[in-house]
MIRO-394392 format. One record per residue (C-alpha): x, y, z; residue number from 1. Coordinates in Angstrom, 1 decimal, decimal comma, always signed. Each point is the difference from the previous one (the first is absolute). Example, Ala and Ser with C-alpha at 12.3 -4.5 7.8 and 13.67 -1.06 7.14 Angstrom:
((+12,3; -4,5; +7,8); 1)
((+1,4; +3,4; -0,7); 2)
END
This chain:
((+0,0; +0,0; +0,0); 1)
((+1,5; +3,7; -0,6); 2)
((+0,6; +2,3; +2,8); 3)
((-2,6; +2,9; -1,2); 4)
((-2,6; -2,4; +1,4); 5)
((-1,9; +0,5; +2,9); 6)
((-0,3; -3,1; +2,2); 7)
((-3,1; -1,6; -2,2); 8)
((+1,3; -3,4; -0,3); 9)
((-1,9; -2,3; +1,0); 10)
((-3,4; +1,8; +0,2); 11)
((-3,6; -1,4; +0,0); 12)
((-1,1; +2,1; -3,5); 13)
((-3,9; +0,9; -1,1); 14)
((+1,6; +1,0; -3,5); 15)
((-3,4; +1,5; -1,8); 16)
((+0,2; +1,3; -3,8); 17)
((-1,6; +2,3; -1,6); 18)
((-0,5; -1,7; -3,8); 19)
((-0,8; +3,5; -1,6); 20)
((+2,8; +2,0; +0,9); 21)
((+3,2; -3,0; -0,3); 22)
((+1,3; -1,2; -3,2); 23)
((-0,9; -3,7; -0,4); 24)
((+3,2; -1,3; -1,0); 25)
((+1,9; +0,9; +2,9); 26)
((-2,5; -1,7; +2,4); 27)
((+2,9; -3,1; +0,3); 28)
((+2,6; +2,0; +0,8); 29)
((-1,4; +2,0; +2,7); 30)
((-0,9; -3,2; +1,6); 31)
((+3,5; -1,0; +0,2); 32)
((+1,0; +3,8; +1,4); 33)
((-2,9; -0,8; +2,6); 34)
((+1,7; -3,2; +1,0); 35)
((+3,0; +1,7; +1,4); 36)
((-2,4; +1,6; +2,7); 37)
((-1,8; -2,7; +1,0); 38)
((-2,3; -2,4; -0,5); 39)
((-3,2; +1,1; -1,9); 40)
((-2,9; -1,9; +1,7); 41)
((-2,6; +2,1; -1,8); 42)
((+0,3; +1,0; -3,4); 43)
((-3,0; +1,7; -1,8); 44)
((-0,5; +1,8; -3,2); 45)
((-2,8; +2,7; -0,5); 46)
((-2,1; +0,9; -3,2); 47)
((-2,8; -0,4; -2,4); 48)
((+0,7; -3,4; -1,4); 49)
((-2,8; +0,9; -2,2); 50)
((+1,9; +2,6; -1,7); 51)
((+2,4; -1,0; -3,1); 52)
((+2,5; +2,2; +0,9); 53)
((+1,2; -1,8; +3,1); 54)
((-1,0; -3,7; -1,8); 55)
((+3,5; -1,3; -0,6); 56)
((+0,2; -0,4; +3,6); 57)
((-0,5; -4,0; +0,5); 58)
((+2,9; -1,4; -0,9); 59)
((+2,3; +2,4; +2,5); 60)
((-2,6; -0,5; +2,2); 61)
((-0,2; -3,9; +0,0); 62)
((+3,7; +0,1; +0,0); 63)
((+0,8; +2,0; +2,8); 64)
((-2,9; -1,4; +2,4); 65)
((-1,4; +3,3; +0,3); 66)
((-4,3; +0,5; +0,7); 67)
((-1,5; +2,3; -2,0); 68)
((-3,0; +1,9; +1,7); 69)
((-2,7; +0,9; -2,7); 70)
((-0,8; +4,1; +0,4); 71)
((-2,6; +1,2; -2,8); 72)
((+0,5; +3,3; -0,9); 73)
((-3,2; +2,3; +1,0); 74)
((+1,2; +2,8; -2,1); 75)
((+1,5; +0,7; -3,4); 76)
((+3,7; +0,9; +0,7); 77)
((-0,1; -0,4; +3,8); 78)
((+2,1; -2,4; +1,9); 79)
((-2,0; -2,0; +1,9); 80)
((+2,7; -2,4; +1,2); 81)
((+1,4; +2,5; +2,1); 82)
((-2,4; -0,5; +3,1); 83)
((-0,4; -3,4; -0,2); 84)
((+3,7; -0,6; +0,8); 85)
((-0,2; +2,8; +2,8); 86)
((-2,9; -1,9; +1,6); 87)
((+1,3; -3,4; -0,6); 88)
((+3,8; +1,7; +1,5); 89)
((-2,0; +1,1; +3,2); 90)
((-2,0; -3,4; +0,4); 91)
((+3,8; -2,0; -0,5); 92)
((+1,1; +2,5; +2,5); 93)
((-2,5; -1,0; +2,9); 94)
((-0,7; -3,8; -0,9); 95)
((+3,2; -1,2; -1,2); 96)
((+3,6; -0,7; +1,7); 97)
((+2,4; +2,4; -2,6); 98)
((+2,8; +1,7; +0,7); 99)
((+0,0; +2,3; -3,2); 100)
((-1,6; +0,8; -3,1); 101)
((+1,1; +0,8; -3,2); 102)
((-2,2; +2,0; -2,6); 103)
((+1,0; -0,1; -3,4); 104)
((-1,6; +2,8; -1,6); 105)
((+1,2; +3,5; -1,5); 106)
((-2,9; +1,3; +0,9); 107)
((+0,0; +3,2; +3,0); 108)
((-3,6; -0,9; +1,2); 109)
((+1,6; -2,9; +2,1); 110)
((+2,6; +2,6; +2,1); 111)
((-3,2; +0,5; +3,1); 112)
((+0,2; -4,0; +0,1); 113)
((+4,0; +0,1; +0,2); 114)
((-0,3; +2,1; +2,7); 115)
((-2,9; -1,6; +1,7); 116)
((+1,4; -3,5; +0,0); 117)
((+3,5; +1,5; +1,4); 118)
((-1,3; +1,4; +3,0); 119)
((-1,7; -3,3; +0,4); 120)
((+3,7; -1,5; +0,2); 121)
((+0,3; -1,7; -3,5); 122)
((+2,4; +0,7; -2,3); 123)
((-0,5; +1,4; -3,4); 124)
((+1,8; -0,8; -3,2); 125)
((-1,0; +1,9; -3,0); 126)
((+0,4; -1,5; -3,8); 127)
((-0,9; +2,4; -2,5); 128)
((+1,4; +1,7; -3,3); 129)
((+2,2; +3,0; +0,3); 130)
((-3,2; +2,3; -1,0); 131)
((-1,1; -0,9; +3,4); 132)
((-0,9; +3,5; +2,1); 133)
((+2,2; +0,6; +2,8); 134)
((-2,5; +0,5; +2,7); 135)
((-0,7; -4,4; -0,5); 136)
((+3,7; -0,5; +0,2); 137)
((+0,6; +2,0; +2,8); 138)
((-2,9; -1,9; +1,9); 139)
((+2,1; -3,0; -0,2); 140)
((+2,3; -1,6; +1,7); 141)
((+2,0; -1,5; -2,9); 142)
((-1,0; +1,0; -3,8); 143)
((+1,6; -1,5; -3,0); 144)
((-0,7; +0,6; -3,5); 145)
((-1,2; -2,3; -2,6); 146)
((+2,6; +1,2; -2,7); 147)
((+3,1; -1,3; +2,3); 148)
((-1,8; -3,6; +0,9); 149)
((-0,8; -0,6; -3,5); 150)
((+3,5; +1,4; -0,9); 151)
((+2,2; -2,1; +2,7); 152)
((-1,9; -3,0; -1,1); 153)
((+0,8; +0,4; -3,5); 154)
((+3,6; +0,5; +1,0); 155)
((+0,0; -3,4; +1,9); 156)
((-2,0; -1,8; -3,4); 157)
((+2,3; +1,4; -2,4); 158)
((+3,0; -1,1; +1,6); 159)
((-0,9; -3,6; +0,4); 160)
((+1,9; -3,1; -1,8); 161)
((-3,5; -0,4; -1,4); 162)
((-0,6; +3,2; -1,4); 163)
((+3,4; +0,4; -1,7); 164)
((-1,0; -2,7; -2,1); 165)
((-3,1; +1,9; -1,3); 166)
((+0,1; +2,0; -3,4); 167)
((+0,6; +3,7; -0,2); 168)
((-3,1; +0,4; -1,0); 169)
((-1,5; -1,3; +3,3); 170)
((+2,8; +1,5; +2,3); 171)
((-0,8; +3,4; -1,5); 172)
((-3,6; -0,1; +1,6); 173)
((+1,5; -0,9; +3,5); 174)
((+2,3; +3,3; +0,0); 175)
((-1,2; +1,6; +3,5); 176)
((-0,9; +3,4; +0,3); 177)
((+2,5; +2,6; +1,1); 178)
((+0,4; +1,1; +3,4); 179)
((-1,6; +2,8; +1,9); 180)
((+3,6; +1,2; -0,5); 181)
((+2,3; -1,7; -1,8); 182)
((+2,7; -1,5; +1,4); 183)
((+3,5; +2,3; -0,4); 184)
((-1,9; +3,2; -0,5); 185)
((+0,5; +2,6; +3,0); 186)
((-2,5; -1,0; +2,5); 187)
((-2,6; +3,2; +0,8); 188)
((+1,1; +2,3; +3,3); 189)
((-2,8; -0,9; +1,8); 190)
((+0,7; -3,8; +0,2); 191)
((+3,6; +0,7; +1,3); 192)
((-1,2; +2,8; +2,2); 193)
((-2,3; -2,6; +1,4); 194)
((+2,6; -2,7; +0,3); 195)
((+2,4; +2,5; +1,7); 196)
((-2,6; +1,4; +2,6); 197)
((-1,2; -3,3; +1,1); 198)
((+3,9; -0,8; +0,5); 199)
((-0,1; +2,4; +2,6); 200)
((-3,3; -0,8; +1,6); 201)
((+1,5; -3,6; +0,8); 202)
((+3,9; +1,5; +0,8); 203)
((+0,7; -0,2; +4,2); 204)
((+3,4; -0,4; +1,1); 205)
((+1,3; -1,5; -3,4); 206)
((+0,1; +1,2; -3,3); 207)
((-0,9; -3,3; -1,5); 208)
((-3,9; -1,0; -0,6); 209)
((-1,6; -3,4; -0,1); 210)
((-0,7; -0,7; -3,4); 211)
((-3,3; -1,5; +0,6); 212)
((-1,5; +2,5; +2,4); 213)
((+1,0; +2,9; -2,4); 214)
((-2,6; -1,5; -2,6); 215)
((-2,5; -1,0; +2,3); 216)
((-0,2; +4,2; +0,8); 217)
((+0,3; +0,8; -3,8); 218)
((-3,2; -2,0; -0,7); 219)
((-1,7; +1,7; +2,9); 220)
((+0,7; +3,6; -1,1); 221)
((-0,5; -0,9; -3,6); 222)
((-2,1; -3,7; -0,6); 223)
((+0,7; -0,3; -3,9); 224)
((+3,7; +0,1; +0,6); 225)
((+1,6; -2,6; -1,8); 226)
((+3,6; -0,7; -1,1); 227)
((-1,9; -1,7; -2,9); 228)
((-0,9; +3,1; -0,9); 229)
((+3,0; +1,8; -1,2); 230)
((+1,6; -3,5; -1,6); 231)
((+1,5; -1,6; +2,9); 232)
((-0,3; -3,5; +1,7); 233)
((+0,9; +0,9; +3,2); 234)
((-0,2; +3,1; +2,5); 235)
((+4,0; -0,5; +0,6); 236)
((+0,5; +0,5; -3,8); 237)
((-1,9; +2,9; -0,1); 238)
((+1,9; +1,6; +2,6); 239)
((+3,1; -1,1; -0,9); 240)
((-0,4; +1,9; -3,3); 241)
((-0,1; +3,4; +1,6); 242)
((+3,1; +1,4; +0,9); 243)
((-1,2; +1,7; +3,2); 244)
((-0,3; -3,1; +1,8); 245)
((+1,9; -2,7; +1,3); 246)
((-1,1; -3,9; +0,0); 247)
((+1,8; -2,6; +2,5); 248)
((-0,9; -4,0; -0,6); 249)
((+1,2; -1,4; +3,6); 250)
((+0,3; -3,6; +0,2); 251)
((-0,5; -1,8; +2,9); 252)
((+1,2; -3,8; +1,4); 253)
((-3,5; -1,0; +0,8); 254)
((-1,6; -2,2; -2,7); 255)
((+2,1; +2,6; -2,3); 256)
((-3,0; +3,0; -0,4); 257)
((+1,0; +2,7; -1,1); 258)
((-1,0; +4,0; +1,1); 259)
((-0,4; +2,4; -2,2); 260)
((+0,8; +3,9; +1,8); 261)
((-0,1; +3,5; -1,8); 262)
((+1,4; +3,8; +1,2); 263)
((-0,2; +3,2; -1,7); 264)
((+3,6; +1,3; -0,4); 265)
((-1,4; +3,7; -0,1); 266)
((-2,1; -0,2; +3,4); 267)
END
């Protein structure tokens, strides 16, 4: 597991989905992401099954093990999945033993249910798109975006002995989209502002930081933090690629486990 994660592992998950506002072919994917959590004991999907636009839906669905919840739309244009996963979220909330939820959705109308089911004690992991509003993400206590899943896991396909078998053709339809940020490009002054002043929220008597409690207070100040994000696999590697800091990989004698420390040379 990276070290930008906040202790989820191992979670009891209510993962509901909202079928109108995800991309269908990214459904398997997420699932996997999920699975670093925790386990998902409840896994619902939410939408007129009526409708042809979300049809394509079964095989995913059948796949994945995943319930969908019929919803007919009352309105032209109006989303009426929206509060049946609210009321199904507080009915899970009160009748069944969970430990988080994650709501897959891009959709800002779910950030009062975020909130709600936070103060309850749960913890919330957002999956949407990157044209997700802030508000939702910020409700959250973990949001990742859709584009880095589907592009890590196109990463992992592609590299396969399997996959370099496969014809050009066919490899040129698994290339992954790019990064939030690519990967070498100058990361943005706000990230390493906010990398640099968590340093120093965690700095006592030593200079040195605990790599893994650094990005457990990123992701609380900013939940769709993600070294994904700007083209990295780990939180280490982004770090280490910006001069202003310093990484240190101590080993230790125990079972060989290795801890991975950070300072700001300019503090």
């Amino acid at each position: 597991m990276t070290s930008n994660v906040l202790n989820l592992n191992n979670l009891r998950l209510a993962v509901l989905i909202d079928a109108e506002n995800v991309p269908r072919n990214c459904i398997k994917s997420v699932m996997e992401e999920i699975a670093i959590y925790g386990t998902p004991t409840i896994k619902r999907i939410y939408g007129d099954w009526t409708s042809p636009s979300i049809g394509g839906w079964k095989a995913s669905l059948l796949e994945n093990a995943i319930t969908p919840v019929q919803q007919y739309s009352y309105t032209v244009g109006k989303n009426s999945s929206d509060s049946a996963m609210i009321i199904d979220a507080m009915d899970i909330l009160y009748t069944e033993k969970t430990d988080g939820f994650v709501i897959v959705s891009s959709d800002s109308d779910f950030t009062r249910l975020a909130i709600r089911l936070r103060e309850a004690g749960q913890r919330v992991i957002g999956i949407g798109e990157t044209k997700t509003p802030n508000p939702f993400i910020a409700a959250c206590d973990k949001f990742t975006y859709i584009e880095v899943i589907r592009a890590n896991a196109i990463e992992i396909k592609s590299g396969s002995e399997e996959d370099q078998a496969q014809r050009p053709a066919e490899k040129s339809r698994l290339r992954a989209p790019a990064p939030i940020k690519p990967r070498g490009s100058k990361l943005p002054e706000d990230v390493v502002q906010l990398i640099a002043d968590s340093i120093a929220d965690l700095t006592e008597d030593d200079d040195w930081v605990f790599m893994g409690e650094l990005g457990n207070l990123i992701l609380k100040k900013k939940p769709d933090f993600d070294h994904r994000n700007y083209g990295f696999k780990k939180l280490s590697s982004l770090i280490k690629s910006i001069d202003r800091f310093e990484v240190d990989f101590r080993h230790t004698t125990d079972r060989n486990i290795t801890h991975v420390f950070v300072r700001d040379k300019e503090a």
